[in-house]
MARDODO-347916 format. One line per 5 residues: their letters; for each residue z, y, x of N, C-alpha, C, CB. Coordinates in pm, whole numbers. Each point is the difference from the previous one (the first is absolute). Glycine has a CB too. Example, Ala and Ser with C-alpha at 12.3 -4.5 7.8 and 13.67 -1.06 7.14 Angstrom:
2
AS) 780 -569 1319 0 119 -89 0 120 90 125 -117 -189 ~ -197 222 154 6 119 82 73 109 -77 -215 -63 118 $
//
This chain:
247
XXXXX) -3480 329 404 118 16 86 127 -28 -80 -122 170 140 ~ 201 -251 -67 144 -29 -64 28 99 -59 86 -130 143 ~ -23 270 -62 89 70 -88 -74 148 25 250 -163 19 ~ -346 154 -100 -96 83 -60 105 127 -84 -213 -231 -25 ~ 224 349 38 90 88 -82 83 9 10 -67 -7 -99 $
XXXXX) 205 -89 199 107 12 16 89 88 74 -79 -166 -57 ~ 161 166 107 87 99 70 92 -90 62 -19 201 -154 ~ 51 -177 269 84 -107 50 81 69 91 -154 -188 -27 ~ 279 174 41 101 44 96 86 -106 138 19 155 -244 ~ -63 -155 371 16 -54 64 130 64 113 -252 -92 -90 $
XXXXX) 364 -7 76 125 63 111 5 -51 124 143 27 -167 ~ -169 49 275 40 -59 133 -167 -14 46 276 -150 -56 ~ -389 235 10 -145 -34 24 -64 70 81 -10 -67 -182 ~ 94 110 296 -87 63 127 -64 -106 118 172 211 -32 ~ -120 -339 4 -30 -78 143 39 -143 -103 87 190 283 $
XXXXX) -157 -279 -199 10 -151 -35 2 -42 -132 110 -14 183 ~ -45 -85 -256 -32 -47 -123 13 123 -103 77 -245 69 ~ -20 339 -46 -25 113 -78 -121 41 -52 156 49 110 ~ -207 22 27 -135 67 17 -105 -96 -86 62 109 257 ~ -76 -240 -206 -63 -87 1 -40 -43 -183 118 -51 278 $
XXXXX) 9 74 -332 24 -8 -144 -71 124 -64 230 -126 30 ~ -224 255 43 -78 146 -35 -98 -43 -55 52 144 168 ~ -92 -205 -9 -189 34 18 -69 -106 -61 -3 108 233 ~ 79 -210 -243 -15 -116 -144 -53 29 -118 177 -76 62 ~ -83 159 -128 29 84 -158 -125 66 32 286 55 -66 $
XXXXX) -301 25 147 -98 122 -39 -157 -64 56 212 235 40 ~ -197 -375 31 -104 -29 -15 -49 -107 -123 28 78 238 ~ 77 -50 -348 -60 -108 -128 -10 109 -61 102 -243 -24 ~ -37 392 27 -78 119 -102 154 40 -13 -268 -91 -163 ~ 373 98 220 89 85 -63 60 108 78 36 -181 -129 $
XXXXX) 35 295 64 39 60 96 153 0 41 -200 112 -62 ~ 223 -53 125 97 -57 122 78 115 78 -172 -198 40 ~ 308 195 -128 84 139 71 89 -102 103 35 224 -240 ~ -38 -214 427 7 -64 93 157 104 55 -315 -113 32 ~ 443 20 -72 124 -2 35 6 -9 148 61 -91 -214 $
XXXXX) 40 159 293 50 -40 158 62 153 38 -217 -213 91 ~ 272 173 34 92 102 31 -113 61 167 315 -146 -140 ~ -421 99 170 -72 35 123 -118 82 -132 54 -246 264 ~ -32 358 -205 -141 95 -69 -149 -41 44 158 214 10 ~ -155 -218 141 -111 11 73 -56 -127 -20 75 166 157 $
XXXXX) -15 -258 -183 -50 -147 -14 -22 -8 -168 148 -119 234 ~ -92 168 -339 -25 41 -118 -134 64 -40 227 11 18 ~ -283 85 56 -99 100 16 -108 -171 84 175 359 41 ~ -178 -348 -4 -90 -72 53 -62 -91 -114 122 20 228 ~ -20 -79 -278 -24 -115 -111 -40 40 -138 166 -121 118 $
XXXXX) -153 286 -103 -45 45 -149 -130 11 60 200 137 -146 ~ -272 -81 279 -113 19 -17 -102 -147 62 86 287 2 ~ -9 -367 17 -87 -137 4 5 -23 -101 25 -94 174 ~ 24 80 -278 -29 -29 -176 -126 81 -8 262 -11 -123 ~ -238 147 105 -118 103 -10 -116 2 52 143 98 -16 $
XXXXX) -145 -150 151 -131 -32 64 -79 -105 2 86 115 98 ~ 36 -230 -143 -133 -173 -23 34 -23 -135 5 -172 248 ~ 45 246 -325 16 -72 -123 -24 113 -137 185 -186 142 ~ -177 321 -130 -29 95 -54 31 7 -91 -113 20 91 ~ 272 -53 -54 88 -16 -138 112 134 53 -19 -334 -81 $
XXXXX) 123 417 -21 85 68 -21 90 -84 50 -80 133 -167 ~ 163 -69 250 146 -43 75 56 95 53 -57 -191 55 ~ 217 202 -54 63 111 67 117 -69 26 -100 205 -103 ~ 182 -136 182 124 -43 116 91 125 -35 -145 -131 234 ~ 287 38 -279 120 91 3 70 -80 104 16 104 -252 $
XXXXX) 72 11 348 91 -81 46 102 -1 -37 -86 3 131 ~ 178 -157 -118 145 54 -69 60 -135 43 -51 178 -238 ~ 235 -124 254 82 -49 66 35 -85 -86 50 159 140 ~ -84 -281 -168 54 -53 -138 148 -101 -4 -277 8 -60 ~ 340 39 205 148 -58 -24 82 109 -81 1 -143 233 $
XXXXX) -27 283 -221 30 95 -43 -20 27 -165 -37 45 246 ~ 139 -10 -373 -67 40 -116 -72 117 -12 149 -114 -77 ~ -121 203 186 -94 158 -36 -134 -71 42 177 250 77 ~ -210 -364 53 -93 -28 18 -130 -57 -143 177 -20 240 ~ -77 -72 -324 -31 -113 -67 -28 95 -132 149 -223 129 $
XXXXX) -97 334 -204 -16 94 -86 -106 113 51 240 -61 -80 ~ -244 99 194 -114 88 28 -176 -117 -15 217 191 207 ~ -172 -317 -188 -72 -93 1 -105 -42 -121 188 -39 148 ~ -34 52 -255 -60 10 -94 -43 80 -148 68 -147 149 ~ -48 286 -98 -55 99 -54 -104 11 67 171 94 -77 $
XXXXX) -240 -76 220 -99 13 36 -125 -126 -8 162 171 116 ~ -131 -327 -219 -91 -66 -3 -39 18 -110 50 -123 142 ~ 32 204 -262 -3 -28 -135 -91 170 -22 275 -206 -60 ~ -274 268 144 -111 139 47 -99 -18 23 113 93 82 ~ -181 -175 38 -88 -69 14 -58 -81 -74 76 44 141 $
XXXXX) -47 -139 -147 -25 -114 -92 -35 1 -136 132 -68 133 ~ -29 159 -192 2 -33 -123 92 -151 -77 -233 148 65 ~ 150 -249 -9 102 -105 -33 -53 -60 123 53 -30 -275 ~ 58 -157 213 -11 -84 183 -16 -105 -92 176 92 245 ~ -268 -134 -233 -65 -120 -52 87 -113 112 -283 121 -98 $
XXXXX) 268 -97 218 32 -85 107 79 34 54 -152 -62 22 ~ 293 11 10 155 24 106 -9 -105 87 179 93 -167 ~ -228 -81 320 42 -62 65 82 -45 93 -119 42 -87 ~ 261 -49 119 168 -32 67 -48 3 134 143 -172 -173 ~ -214 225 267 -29 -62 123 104 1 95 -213 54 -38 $
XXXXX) 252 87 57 77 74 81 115 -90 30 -78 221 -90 ~ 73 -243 226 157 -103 38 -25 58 143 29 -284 -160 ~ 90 262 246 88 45 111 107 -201 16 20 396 -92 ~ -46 -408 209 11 -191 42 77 12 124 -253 -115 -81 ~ 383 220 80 95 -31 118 47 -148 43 76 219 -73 $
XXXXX) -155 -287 173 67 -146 6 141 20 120 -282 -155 -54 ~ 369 105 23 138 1 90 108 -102 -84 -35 283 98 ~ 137 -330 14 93 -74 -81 84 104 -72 3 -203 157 ~ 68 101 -271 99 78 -117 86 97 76 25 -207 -167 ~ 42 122 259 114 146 58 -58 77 70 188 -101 27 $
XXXXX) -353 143 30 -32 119 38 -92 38 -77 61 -26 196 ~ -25 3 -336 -61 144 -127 59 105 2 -46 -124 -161 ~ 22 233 192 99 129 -78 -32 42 -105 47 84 166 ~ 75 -12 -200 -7 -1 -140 -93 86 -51 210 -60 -6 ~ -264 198 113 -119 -2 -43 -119 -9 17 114 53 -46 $
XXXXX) -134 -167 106 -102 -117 0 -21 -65 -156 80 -60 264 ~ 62 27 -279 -1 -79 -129 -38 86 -148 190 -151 137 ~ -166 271 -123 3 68 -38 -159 54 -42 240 -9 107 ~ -286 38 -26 -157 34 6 -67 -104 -36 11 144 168 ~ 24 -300 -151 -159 -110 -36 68 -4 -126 -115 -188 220 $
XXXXX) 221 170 -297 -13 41 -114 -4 92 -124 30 -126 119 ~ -55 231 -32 -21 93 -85 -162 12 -31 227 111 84 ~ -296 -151 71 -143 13 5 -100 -129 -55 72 157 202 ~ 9 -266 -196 -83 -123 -15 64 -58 -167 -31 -66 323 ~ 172 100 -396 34 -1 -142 16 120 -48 94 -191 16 $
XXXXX) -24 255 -15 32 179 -74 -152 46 -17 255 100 149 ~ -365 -84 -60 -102 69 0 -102 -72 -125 50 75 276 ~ -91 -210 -289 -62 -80 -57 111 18 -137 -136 -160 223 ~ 267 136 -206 59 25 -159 -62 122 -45 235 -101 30 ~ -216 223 66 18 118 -103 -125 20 -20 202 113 59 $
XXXXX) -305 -131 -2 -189 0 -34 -54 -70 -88 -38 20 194 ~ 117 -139 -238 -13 -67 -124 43 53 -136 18 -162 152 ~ 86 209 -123 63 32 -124 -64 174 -44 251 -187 73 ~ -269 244 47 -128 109 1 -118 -25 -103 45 23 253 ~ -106 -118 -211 -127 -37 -51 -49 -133 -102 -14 123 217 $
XXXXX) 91 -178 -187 13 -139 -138 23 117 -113 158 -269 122 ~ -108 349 -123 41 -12 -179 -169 103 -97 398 35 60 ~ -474 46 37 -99 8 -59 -97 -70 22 69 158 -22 ~ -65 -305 107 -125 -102 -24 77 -49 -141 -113 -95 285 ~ 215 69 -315 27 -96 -89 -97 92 -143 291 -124 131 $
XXXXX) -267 262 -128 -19 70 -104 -113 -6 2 160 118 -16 ~ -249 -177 121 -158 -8 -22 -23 -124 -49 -68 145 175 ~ 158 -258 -167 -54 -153 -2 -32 -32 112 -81 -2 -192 ~ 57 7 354 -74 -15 62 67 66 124 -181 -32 -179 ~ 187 -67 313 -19 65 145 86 -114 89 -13 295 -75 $
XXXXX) -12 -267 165 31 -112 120 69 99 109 -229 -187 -36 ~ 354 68 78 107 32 60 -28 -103 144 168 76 -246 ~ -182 -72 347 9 -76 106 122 16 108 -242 2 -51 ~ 296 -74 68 75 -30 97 8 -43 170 24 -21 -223 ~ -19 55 282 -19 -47 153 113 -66 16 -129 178 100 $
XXXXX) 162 -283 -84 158 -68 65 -69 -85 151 169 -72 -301 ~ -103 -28 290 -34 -100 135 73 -84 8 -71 132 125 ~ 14 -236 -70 43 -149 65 119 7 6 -167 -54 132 ~ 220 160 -77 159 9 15 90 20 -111 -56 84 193 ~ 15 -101 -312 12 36 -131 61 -173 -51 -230 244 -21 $
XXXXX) 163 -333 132 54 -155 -57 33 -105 99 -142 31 -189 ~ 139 38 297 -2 -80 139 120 52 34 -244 -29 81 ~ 365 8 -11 66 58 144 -60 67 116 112 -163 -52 ~ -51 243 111 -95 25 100 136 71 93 -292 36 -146 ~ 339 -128 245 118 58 75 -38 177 64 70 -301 77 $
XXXXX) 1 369 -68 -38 166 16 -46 52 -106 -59 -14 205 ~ 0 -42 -356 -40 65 -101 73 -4 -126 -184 -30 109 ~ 274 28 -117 102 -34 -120 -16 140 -64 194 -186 112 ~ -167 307 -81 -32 92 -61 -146 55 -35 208 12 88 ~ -288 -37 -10 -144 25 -75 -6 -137 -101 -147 143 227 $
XXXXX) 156 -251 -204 -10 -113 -78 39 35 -134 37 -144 186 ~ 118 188 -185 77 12 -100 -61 95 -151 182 -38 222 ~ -253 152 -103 -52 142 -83 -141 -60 -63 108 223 184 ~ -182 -299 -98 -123 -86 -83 -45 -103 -117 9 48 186 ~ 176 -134 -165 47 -78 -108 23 102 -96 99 -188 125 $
XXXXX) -65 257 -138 77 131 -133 -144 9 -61 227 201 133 ~ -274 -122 -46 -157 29 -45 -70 -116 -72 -24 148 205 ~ 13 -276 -136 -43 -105 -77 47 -35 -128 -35 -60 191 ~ 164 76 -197 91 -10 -167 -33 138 -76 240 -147 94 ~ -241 219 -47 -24 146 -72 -156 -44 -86 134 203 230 $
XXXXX) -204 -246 -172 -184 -6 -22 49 -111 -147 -190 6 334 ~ 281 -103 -317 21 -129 -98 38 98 -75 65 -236 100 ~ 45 347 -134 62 38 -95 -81 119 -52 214 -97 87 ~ -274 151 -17 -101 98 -45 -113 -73 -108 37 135 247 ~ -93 -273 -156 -85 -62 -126 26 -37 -139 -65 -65 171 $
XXXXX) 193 44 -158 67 -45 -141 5 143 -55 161 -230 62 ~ -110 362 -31 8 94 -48 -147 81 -3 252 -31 60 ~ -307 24 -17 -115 101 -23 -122 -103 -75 64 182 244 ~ -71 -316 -189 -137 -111 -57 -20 74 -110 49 -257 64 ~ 68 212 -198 -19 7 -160 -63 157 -33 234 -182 -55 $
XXXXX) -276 269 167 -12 112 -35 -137 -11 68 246 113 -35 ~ -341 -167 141 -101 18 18 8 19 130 -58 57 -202 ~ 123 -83 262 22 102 144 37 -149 108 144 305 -127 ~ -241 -371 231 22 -109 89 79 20 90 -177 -62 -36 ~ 237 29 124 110 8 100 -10 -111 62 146 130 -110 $
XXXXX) -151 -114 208 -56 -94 138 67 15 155 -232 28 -128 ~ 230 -180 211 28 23 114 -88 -45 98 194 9 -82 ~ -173 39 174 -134 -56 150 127 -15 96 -290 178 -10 ~ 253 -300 75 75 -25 96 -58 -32 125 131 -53 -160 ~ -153 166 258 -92 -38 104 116 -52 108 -224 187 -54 $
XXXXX) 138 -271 174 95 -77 112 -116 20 134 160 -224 -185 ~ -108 329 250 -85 -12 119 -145 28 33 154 -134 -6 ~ -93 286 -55 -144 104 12 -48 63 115 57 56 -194 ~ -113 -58 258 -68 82 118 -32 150 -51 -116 -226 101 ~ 221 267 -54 10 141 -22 1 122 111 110 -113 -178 $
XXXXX) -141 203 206 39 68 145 152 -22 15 -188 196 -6 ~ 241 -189 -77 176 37 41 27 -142 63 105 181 -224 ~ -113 -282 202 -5 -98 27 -66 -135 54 89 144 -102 ~ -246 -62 135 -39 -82 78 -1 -88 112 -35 115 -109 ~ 63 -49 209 93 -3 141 31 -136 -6 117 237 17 $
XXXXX) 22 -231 -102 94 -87 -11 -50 -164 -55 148 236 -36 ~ -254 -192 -135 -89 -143 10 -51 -41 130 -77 47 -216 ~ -9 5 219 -60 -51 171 32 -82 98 -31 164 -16 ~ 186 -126 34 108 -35 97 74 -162 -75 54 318 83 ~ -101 -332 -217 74 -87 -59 -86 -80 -58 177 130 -22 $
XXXXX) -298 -180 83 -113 -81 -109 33 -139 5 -205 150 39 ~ 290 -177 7 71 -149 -69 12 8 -119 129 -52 157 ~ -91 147 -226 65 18 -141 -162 -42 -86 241 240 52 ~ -309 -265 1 -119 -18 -56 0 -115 -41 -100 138 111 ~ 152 -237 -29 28 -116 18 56 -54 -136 27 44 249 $
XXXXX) 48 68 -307 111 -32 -133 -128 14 -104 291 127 70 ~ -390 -53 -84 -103 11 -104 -101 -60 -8 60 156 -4 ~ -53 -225 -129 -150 -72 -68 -119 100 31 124 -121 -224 ~ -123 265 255 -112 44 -22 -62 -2 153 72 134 -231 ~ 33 -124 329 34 8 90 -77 141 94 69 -273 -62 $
XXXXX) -51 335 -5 -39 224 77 144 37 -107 -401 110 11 ~ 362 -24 21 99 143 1 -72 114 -150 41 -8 356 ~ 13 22 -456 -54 68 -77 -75 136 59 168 -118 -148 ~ -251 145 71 -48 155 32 92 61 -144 -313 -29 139 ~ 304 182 -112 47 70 -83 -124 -7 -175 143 157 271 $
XXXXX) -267 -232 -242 -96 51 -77 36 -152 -107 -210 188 197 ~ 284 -282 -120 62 -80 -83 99 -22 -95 -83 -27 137 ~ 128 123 -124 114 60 -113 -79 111 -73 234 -36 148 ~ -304 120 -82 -52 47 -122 -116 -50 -87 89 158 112 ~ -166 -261 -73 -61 -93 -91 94 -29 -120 -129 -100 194 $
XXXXX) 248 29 -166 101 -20 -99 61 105 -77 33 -162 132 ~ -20 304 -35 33 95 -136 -127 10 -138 146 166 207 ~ -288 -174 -114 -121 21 -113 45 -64 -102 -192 11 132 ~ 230 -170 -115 -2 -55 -115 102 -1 -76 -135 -99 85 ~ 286 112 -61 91 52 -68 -2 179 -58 107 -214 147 $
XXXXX) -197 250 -117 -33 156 -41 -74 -2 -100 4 91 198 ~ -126 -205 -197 -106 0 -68 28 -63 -156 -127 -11 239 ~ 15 -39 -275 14 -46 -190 15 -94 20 -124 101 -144 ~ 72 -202 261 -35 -106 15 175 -60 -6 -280 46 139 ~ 397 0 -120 108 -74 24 109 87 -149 -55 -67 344 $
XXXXX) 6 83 -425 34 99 -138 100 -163 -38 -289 234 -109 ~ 264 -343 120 119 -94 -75 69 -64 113 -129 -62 -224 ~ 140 164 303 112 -66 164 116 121 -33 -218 -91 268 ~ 358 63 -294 100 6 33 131 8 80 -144 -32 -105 ~ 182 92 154 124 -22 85 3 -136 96 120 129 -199 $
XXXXX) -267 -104 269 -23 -98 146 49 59 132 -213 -88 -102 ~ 243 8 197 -4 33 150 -150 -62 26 288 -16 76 ~ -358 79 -41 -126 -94 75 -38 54 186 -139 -17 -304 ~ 189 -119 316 6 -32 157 -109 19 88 137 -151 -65 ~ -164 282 116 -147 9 121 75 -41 110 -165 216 -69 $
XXXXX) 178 -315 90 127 -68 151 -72 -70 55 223 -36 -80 ~ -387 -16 75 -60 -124 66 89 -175 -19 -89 227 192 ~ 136 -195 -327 63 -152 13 106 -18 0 -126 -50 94 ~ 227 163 -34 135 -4 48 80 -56 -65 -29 158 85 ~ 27 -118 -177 143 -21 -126 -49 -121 -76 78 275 -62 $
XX) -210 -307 88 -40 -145 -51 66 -132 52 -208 114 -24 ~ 257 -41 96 -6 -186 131 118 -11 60 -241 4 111 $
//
């Protein structure tokens, strides 16, 4: 199993590419403290780990636009855990609307939740992988991270940050042992958003792969940015988009 002994910390992992990233990890052997602000959907996902995979997992919830959230966060992984072999950025909030109907705290919240949260969890936990030699940092950004996307300028904006953050983190953490990585998924079939694919399968039309990602497709890609197998990959975006950003 990939990550045989590890520990992995997943943000935003009650539902969709989150979850999906959980039950990933703990089905290559690691365990898995499962971030989100829904308990009952948290609880569920600790005991589907527990029941098909018979691996250790537990669920904190926490508000992570908030710092009491993001500090209760991380005293209670470093309790558990012990250490975090694995940080994964999932957690994002994707208000789409034009610029003049953001409020400010709209604007306010996707960046606190989709940059502030991923800064301050890094800087949490990078500095004792470095002291080990060793651990992997993953990133969640998106398509919107390099594309336009009229109504998304502010999630776009907060995904681009994130994408430069992952470049400057690699340069700063690499020389110490510690990988830093990005995933850029485009058009996941997710509950929150299913509906709406459905309603829009032209857009299919735009992809070489031509479907709609599953969530189990991004977490294929966390395995291998988690795993040994990607130990001389660096400060990448790697695109689960079906093509998108290719063409």
């Amino acid at each position: 199993m990939e990550l045989e002994g590890k520990t992995a910390l997943v943000t935003g992992a009650t539902s969709g590419i989150g979850e999906a990233i959980a039950l990933a990890f703990a089905r290559e052997g690691a365990k898995v403290l499962i971030i989100g602000r829904n308990s009952k959907r948290g609880v569920e996902a600790v005991e589907k780990i527990i029941q098909v995979y018979g691996r250790w997992a537990g669920f904190y919830a926490a508000d992570l636009a908030s710092n009491r959230g993001i500090n209760g966060l991380v005293y209670h992984a470093k309790k558990v855990l012990g250490k975090v072999d694995i940080l994964v950025n999932n957690a994002a909030i994707f208000p789409m609307a034009p610029t003049a109907e953001v409020s400010h705290t709209t604007l306010d919240e996707v960046l606190a939740t989709n940059v502030k949260a991923p800064f301050l969890l890094t800087a949490a936990f990078a500095p004792a992988m470095v002291e080990r030699g060793q651990g992997k940092i993953i990133n969640i950004t998106s398509v919107a991270a390099h594309k336009g996307f009229a109504g998304g300028a502010l999630y776009g904006a907060s995904k681009a940050a994130l994408a430069q953050l992952t470049r400057a983190w690699a340069d700063e953490f690499g020389p110490k042992g510690v990988n830093v990585n990005a995933i850029a998924p485009h058009l996941v079939d997710t509950p929150g958003i299913h509906e709406a694919l459905v309603a829009s399968k032209q857009l299919l039309q735009s992809l070489p792969a031509r479907r709609f990602a599953t969530p189990e497709d991004v977490a294929e890609a966390a395995i291998y940015l988690a795993g040994g197998k990607s130990n001389y990959v660096h400060g990448i975006t790697l695109p689960v988009d079906g093509g998108f950003l290719a063409i």
